[in-house]
Structures are given as C-alpha cells and as structure tokens.
N, C-alpha and C positions, 0 to 999 in steps of 0.2 A: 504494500500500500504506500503511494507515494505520503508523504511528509511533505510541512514548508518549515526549513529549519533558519536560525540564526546562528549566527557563530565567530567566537574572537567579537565580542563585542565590550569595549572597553569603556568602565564608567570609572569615575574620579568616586572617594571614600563619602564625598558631598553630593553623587548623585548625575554629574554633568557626562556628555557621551561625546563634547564638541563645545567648539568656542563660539563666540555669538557673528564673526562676519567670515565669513571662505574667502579668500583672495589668491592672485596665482601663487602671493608670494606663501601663503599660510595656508594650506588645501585643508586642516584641520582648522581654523581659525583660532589659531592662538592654543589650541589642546595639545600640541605636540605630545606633552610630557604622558601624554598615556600610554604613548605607544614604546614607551622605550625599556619595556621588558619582554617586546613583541620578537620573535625570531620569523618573520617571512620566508625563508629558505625553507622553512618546513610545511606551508600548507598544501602544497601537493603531494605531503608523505615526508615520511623520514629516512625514505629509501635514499642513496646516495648523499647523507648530512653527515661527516668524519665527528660528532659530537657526543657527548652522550645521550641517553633518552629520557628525558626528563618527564616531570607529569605535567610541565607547562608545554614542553614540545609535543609532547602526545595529543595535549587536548587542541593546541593551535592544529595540529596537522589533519585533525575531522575534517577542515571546511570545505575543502571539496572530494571528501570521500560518498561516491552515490549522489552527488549534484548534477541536475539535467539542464538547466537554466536558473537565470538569478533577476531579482529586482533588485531596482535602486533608487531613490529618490535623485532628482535633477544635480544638487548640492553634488552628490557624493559625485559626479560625472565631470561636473568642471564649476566652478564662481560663477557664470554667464547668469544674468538672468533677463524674463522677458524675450524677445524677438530672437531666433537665431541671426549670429552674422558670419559670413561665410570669409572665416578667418582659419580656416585648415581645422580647427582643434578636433581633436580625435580622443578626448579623456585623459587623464593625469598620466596612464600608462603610456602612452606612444603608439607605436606603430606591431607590439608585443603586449596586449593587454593579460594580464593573467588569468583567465576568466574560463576561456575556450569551451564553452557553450554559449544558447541565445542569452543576451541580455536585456530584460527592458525596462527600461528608464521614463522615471513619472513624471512627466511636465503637461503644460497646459499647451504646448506648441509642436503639436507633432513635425515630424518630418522622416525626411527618406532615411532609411537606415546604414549602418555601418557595417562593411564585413572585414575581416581580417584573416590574412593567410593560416592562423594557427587553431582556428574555428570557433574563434568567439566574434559576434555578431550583436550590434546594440541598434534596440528597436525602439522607437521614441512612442511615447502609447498617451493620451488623456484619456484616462481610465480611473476606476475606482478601484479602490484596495481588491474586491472581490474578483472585478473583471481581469484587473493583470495579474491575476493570480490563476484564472482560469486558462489567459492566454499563454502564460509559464508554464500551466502543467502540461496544456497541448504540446509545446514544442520542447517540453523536457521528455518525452519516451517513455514516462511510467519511471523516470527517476525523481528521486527530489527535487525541490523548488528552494534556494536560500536567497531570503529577506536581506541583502547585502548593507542596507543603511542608508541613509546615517540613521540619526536616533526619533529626528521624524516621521521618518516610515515605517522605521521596528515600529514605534510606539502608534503610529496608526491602523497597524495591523494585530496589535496586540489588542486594540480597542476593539476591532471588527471581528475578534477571536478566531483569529484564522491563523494562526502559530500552533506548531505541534510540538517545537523542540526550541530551548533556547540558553546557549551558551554566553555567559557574563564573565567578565574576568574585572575585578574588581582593584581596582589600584591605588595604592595610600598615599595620594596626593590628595591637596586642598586647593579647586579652582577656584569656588569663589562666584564663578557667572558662567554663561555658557548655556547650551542646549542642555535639558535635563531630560532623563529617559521615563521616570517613574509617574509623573504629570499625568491627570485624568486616568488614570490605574488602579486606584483603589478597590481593594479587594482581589487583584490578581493570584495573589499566591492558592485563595482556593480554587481555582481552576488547576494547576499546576503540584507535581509532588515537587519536591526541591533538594538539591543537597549540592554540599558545598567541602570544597578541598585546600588548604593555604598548603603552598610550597613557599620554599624557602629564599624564591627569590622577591619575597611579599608579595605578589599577586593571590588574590581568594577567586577560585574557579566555582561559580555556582550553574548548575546544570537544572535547568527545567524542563520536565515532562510533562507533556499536556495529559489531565487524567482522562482516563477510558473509559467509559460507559462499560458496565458488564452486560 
C-alpha cells in the first residue's frame, strides 16, 4: 500500500523548520544552523559512505528508500515568487537534481515542466493538498509519495491528514522566529503513535506513525 511519507525534517528545540524570507543568497532563510548535523551523502543509502553507520545516518538515508515521486511547496524550488521569468532557473540543485523521480511543485502559476537527464522531472501543478497528492500517486507506480517541504506544506498536509509517516529530527538550537511546523496542529499526536531516539550527536529523531484503523 502506497504511503505519503516525510523525512529529515528539521525543527529548531523552539519549534521553527525555516527562516522567515528564502533569498538566492539564504535558500533556508537564515535557518542554516539546522542543517548542520545533516550528512547528505547518505540519502540514497549508505551503500558506498567509507563512514561508520550511525543511527543519524540510518535514519537520514530512509528518504528515498520506496519513493515514487515527491511534492514541494514553491519556496523549497527557488525565492521567485508571483509571475515566472524566464531566467534559466532550474531549482537550487542544477542541472543534477537529487530527486530522480516526478516532482510536483505547489504554486498558483503553472507552467510547462522540467525534465532532466537522471529522471527526475518537476511538474508545476495549482492544486490542493488532496489533488497533488492524487496526481503523485499516479505517477509514482504504486510507490510512495514524500511531502519534501518546506514546513508549509508538511504542515498543510498534516492538517488535511493525509501523512502516513513522519520523520522529525529535532535540533538544540534556539531561532527565535522563522516558519514554525506545529501551528494549527493541535491535537496531532493522537492520530499518530510516536517514538523518539537522541544520538549522540544531539539530534532527537522522532518517528511518527499514522494509527491504523483495525
């Protein structure tokens, strides 16, 4: 049964998932400092990583195990906002997005889409939480669907309770301001069983499970 999962989603000890403006120069808007016990090298496996295997690299390297395609909100694609302008941009990754299935990205301004030699592919969609969720399952094959971000779209989707799985990695800084993830959420946890693991390089990994109807 397909799943819509999240994963490596980093919040500050205060709650924040993202800083308040994206610029080219800032793609996290000033949040940098979340990500810096993040190891990238491993989200497509630990296969070929000369490192040891830790239980922060194990759980980073889920995010694309059994992913079909992925959503994004606009933000997480590029600053732009309003009108596209036909300035080359192709997303923060280049011309080798890391993705390599469809992706589709929530804006109010459709347009023609992206492909790229390594098969990932960005489809510009004005749609509701539900409906690009229905058009990710189509084009993911009976694989999963991941909620790729930022923390406006988790949290939209969480609202519309259309999350099965949802990976937190919790990090002991204090932002202070910023996008917050937990807003309009209230009462989440019962939907969800929860559990939680600190490693030793202080990140707290909290893992949630959407409960199951018997």
């Amino acid at each position: 049964m397909s799943r819509t999962r999240v994963h490596n989603l980093f919040v500050s000890s205060d709650g924040y998932a993202a800083g308040d403006h994206v610029t080219f120069e800032a793609p996290i808007g000033g949040a940098g400092a979340l990500f810096g016990k993040f190891d990238g090298r491993v989200i497509h496996g630990i296969h070929g990583i000369d490192e040891p295997v830790t239980v922060d690299r194990a759980l980073f390297s889920m995010w694309g195990q059994g992913v079909g395609a992925e959503i994004m909100g606009r933000r997480k694609f590029g600053p732009q906002t309003g009108e596209w302008q036909d300035d080359g941009w192709k997303g923060w990754w280049g011309d080798a997005p890391p993705f390599h299935t469809p992706v589709f990205i929530l804006t109010h301004y459709p347009r023609e889409a992206l492909e790229f030699d390594n098969g990932t592919s960005f489809h510009f969609v004005d749609a509701s939480p539900q409906e690009a969720l229905r058009l990710a399952q189509d084009a993911a094959g009976g694989l999963d669907v991941r909620i790729g971000g930022g923390p406006s779209t988790v949290s939209e989707f969480l609202q519309a309770d259309l999350i099965d799985f949802l990976h937190i990695s919790i990090v002991p800084i204090v932002l202070g301001t910023g996008v917050r993830i937990w807003d309009h959420l209230t009462g989440l946890e019962d939907r969800f069983s929860v559990e939680s693991v600190s490693t030793s390089s202080g990140l707290t990994h909290q893992l949630w499970n959407r409960n199951r109807d018997e």
